[in-house]
C-alpha positions as CSV (number, residue, x, y, z in Angstrom):
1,X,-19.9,40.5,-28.3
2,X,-17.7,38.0,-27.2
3,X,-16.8,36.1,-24.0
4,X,-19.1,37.9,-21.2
5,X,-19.6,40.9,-22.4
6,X,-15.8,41.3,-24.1
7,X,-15.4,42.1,-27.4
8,X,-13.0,41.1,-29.8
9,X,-11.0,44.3,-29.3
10,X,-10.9,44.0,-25.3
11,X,-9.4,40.5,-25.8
12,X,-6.6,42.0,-28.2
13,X,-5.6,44.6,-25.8
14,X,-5.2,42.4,-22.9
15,X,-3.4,40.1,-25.1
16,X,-0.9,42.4,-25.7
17,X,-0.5,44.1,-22.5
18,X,0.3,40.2,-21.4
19,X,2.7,40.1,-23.7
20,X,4.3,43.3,-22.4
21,X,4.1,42.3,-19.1
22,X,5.9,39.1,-19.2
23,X,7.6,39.1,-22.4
24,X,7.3,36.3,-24.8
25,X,10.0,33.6,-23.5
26,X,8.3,34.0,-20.3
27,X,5.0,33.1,-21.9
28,X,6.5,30.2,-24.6
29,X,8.2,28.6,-21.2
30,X,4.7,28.6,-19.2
31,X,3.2,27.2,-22.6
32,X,5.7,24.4,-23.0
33,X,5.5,23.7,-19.4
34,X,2.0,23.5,-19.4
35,X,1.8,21.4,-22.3
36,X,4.1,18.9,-20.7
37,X,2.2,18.8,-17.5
38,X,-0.9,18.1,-19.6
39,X,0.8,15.6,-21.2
40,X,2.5,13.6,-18.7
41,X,-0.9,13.3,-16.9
42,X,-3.1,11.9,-19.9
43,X,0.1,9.3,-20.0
44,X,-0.4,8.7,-16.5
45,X,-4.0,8.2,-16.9
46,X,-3.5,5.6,-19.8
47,X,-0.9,3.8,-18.0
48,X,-3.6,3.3,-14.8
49,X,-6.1,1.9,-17.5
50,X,-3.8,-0.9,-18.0
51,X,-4.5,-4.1,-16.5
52,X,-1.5,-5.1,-13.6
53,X,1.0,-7.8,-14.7
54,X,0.2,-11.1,-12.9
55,X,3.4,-11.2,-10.8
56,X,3.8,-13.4,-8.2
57,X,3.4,-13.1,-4.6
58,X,6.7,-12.3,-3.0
59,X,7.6,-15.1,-0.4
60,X,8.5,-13.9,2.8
61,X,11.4,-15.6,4.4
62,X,10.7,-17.6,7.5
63,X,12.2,-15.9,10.8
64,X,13.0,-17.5,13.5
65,X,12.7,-16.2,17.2
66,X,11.4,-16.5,20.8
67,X,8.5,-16.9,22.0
68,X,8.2,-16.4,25.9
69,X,4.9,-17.6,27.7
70,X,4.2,-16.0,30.8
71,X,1.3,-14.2,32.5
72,X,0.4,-10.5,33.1
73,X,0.8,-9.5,36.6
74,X,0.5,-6.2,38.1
75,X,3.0,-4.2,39.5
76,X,3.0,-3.5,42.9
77,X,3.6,0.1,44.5
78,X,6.7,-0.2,46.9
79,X,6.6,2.2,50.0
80,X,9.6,4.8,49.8
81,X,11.8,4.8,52.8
């Protein structure tokens, strides 16, 4: 017995009816693809592992403005004529 209860033979014939199903380009394209996919992510993962460059902090420029002082006051209902 194999995987679960699946023989040998059962994985064989689903195999193939795969492979009739969605033909073998179809199949070597989803491989490849997968493969990259697995690959670009354990790069990804190595490159977080590395330790940031020391840059320094970016300066902000100085800007210059306004300011107003005042004080909050409410706003008064006017009566409609």
């Amino acid at each position: 017995m194999g995987f679960g209860g699946i023989g040998p033979g059962s994985i064989i014939l689903i195999l193939l009816i795969v492979i009739l199903l969605f033909g073998t380009k179809k199949l070597r394209n989803v491989g490849s693809d997968l493969g990259g996919a697995i690959k670009n992510f354990k790069k990804s993962m190595h490159d977080g592992e590395k330790e940031p460059s020391e840059a320094p902090p970016e300066q902000l420029e100085e800007k210059t403005g306004q300011t107003i002082d005042g004080e909050v006051v409410e706003k008064k209902e006017q009566d409609q004529v």
